[in-house]
N, C-alpha and C positions, 0 to 999 in steps of 0.2 A: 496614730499614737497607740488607740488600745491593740490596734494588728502587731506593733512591735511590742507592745508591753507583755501580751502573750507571747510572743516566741520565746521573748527572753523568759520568762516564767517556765515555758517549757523546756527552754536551754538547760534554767538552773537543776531544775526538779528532774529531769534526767541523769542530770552531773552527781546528783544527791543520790538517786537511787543506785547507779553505778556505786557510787563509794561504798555502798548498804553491800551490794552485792558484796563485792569482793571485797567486803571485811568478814563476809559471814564464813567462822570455821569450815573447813574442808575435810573431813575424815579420810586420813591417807591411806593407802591399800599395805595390810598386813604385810611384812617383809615373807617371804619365802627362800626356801632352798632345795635345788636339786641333788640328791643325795645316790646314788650311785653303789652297789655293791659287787662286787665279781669273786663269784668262787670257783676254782677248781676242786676234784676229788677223785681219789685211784687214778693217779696220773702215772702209778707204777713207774716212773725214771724211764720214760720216752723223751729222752729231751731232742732229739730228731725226729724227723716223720720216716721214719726208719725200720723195717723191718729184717732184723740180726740173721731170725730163721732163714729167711728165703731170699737175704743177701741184695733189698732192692728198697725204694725209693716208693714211701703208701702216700695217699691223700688226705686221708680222714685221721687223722691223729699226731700227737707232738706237741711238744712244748714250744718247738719252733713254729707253730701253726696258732697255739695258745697267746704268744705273745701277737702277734699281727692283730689278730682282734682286741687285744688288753690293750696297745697302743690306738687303735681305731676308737676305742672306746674312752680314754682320756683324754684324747685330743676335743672327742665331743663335750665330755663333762669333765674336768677338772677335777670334780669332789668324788673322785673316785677311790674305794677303797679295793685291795686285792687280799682275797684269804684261799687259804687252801687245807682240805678238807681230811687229811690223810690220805695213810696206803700211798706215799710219794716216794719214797727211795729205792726202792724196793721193785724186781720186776720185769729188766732185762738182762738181757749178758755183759750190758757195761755196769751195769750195779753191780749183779749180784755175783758176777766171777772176778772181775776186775778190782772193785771200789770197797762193797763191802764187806770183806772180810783183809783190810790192808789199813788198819785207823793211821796210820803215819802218813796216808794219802790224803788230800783236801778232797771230800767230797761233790762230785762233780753237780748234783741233782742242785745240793744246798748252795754250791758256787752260779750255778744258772740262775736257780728263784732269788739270790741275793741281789744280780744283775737286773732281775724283772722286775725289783721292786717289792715284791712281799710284804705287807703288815702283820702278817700273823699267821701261824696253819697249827693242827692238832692231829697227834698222832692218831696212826690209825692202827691197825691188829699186826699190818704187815712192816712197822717201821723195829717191833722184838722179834722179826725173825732170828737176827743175827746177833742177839744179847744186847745187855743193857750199856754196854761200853760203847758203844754205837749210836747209839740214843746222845748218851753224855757230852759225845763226839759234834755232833750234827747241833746240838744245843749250843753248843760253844762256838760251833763255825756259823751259823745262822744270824743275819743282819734284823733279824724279825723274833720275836718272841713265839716259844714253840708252845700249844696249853695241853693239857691233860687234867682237868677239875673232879675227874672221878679216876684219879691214880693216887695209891697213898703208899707207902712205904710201910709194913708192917707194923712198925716200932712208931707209927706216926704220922710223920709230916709230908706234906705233899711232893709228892716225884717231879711233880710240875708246875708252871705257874698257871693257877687255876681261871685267871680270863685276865682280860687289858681293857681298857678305856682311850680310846683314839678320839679326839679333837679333830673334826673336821669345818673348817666356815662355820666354827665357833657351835656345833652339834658334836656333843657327846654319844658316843657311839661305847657300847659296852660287850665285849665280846667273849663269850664263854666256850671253852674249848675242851669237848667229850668225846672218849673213845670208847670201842666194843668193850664192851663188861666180860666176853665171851673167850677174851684171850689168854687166858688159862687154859682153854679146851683146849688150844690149837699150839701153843707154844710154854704147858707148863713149865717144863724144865727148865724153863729160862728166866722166868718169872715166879721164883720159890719167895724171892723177898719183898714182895708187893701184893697191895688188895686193892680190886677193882669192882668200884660201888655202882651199884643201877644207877640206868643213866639219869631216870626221871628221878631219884633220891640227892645225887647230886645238882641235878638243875634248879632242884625247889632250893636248896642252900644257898646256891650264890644267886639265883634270882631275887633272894630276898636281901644277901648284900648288896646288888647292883641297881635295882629297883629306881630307887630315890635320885641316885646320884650321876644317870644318865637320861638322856632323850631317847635311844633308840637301844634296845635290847635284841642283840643277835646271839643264836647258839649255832656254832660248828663243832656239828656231832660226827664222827664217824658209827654210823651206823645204819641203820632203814627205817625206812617212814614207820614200818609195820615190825612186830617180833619176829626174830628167829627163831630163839630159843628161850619164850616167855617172855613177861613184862620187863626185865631188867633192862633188855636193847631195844626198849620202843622208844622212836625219838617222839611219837603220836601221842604215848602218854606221857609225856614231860610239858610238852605243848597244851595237853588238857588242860593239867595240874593247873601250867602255868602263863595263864593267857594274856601276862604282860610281856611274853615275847612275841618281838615284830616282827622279825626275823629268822629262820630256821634251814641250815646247810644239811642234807642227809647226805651217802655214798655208801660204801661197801656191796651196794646190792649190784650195781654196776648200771643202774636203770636210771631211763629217764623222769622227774619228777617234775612238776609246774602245779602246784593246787595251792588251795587254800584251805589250813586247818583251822576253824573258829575267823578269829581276827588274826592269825599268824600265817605270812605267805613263806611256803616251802618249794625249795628248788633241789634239784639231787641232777646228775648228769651221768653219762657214761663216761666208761676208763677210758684210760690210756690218753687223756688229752681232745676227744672225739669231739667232744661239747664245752661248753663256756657257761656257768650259771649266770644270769644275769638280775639283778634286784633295778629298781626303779623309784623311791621313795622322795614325793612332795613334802615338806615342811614347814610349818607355817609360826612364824615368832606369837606365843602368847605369853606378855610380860615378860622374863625372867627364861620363861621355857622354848622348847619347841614340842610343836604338834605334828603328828601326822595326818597328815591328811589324802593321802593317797599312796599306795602301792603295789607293784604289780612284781610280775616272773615272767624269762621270759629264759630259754636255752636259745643259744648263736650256737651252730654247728660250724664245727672249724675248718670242713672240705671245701667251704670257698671263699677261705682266703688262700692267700699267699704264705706260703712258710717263710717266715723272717729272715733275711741272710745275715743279718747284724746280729742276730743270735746263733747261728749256725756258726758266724767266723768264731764268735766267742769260746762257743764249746766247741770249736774241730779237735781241739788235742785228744780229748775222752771221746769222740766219734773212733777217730785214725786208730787210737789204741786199740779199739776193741774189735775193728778191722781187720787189724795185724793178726791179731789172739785167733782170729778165728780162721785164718791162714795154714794153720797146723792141721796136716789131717789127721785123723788115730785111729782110721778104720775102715775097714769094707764093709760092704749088705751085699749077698748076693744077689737079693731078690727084698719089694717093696716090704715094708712091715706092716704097711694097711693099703688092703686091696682097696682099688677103687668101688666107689657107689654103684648098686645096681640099681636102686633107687634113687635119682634125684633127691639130696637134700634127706636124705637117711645115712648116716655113716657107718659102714660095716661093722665100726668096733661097738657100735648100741646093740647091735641085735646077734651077734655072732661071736664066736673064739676069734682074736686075731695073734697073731706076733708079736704086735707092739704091746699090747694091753697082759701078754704072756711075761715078755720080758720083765717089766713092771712091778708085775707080781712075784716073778722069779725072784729077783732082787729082794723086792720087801720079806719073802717068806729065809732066803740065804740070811741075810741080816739081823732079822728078829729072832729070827728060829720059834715061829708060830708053826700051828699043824695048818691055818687057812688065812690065806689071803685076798682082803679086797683091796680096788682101785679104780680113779675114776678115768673118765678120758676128757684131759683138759679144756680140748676144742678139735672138732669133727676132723680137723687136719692134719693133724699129730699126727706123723708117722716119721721113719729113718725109711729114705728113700735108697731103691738101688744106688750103687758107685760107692764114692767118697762120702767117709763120716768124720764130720766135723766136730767140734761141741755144739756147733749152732743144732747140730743131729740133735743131740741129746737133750738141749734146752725144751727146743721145739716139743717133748713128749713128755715132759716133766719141768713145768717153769715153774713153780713157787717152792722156797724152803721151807717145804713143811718138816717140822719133827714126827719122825717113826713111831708109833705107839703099837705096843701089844696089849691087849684087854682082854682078862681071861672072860669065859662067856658061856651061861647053861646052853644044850641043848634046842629050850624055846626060845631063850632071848637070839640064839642064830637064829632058829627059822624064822622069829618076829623079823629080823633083821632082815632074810631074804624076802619077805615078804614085803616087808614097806619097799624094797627096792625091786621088785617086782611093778609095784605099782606106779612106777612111773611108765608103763605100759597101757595104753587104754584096751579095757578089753574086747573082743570081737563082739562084732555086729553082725547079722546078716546083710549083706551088700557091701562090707568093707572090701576092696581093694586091696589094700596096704597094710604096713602097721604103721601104726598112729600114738602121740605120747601123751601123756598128761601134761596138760598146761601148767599144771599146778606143782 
């Protein structure tokens, strides 16, 4: 009797504290979210992995390369956003001979990135090369909203739409879109009816509209981490200023970026498509909001993937065309325009007269009707090769539209001139070798 009175006693008194147990509140785990960023920048209108100059098929670059990873990358995360950083339309022989100088044509750069999905890009220096009609054009044909938050129109109001707010899995996303302050230097005459404000002047103003009314604060700046040409184009000091940005896109400089400024993670890529900016941002619901609570950078190089054929077939028309264009010959060289290297990885036109860098100059001094002419040499390869000259010739030695300027100039401000340009020479050592350049 008392041996079953006790079990039962035990039975109950079990039953009872179970019930104890699993009534007592549970505190459930904070909701979270994986938030996702990808930027492109200076993708210069490679929408092939295509090289026009030398008429063949590269690895490391393309928007057809760009999208393989963008898709790899949303099939992983869904809450994926895509922005693009400037310096996009602008840049090859199907841009800049074919597309942009013909506004009755659709845009082939803006008909791609509409394809890829796009949320948002912000001009960059090289989107006024070819006037502001062009601009207007690409606004209008673009599925995505174009920003420019430090562009004003003389007489006022903004040239652009100064940032957007994107809804993603219920995270407000705030995105502010900045271009070089510096494009006046490079394309005033195209830009007599607009003023363009330091970038850190304009970040502080809509940081402090966007603030409150989002979760996650991004700036896609065309610009570089560090100045150029003074405080105006530091995206470094907008970031000081303003250290409730999470987020920060740099470009123009053409380099790779991955750090961390303060509490702001900054990412920048190389052109032409080569690299993928990648963001990574944990979030965590508190009340009403979200927090962050982790984030990182990381650059995907786009040499191994696959270049996308779904976006190849898309664009073939603007490939073929520029194909055909380039089919025309309009000329001979009797002889190379840039000798080969006698130096590995030194290129004759650094250190010597050549042809090509003659020609150049020929031209720039015929045209201007200056008494002196400088010019740079775009990249170590430039040259109009014996045989057939093509335009792809000509591209190859001269690829961006820049506007011609003459500058009258004393006496010491040339020699100042040759002089800084000098110093891109490191000076001799004893036991040097070679010549050797400044890194700087």
């Amino acid at each position: 009797m008392y041996s079953k009175s006790k079990r039962l006693f035990s039975l109950i008194l079990s039953f009872l504290l179970a019930i104890g147990i699993f009534n007592i509140p549970v505190k459930a785990e904070n909701e979270t979210v994986h938030l996702t960023i990808l930027g492109t920048t200076d993708l210069h209108a490679n929408i092939y992995n295509w090289s026009y100059e030398d008429g063949k098929e590269v690895d490391d670059l393309g928007m057809t390369k760009v999208y393989s990873v963008i898709k790899a990358v949303r099939e992983e995360n869904p809450n994926t956003l895509l922005l693009d950083n400037g310096d996009t339309i602008q840049g090859t022989i199907l841009s800049d001979d074919l597309y942009n100088n013909n506004l009755d044509l659709s845009h082939p750069v803006i008909d791609v990135m509409n394809f890829m999905g796009y949320d948002a890009m912000t001009l960059g220096n090289h989107e006024f090369n070819f006037g502001l009609e062009l601009i207007h054009k690409i606004v209008d044909e673009a599925e995505f909203p174009i920003l420019g938050a430090n562009i004003r129109w003389k007489d006022g109001p903004n040239f652009a739409e100064p940032y957007i707010i994107k809804e993603v899995a219920g995270i407000k996303i705030g995105i502010i879109g900045l271009t070089n302050p510096n494009i006046p230097r490079w394309d005033g005459p195209k830009v007599t009816e607009l003023e363009f404000e330091a970038i850190n002047v304009a970040t502080r103003k809509y940081v402090g509209e966007l603030k409150d009314k989002v979760d996650v604060l991004v700036v896609l700046a065309h610009s570089g981490l560090d100045s150029e040409y003074g405080d105006a184009d530091s995206v470094r000091l907008a970031i000081e200023e303003n250290p409730e940005i999470d987020v920060a896109i740099v470009g123009h400089a053409h380099i790779s970026v991955s750090e961390m400024v303060g509490n702001t993670v900054v990412g920048g890529a190389r052109d032409a498509g080569k690299q993928v900016i990648r963001f990574d941002l944990i979030l965590e619901k508190e009340g009403d909001n979200w927090a962050i609570i982790d984030k990182k950078v990381e650059l995907i190089d786009v040499a191994a993937y696959e270049a996308s054929e779904e976006l190849k077939e898309y664009a073939k028309e603007y490939h073929e065309a520029t194909l055909d264009f380039l089919e025309e010959v309009i000329g001979q060289a009797t002889e190379d325009f840039h000798p080969a290297s006698e130096v590995k990885g030194i290129p004759e036109g650094q250190i010597r007269d050549t042809a090509v860098m003659d020609l150049i100059n020929d031209v720039q001094l015929k045209y201007s009707g200056a008494d002196i002419s400088a010019a740079a040499l775009f990249q170590p390869s430039s040259n109009i090769s014996k045989g057939d000259i093509t335009y792809s010739s000509i591209f190859d030695i001269y690829k961006y539209p820049n506007t011609l300027v003459g500058v009258e100039v004393t006496g010491k401000e040339l020699k100042n001139y040759m002089e800084w340009s000098a110093s891109y020479y490191n000076t001799y050592k004893p036991g040097d070798v070679t010549i050797s350049f400044n890194p700087n």
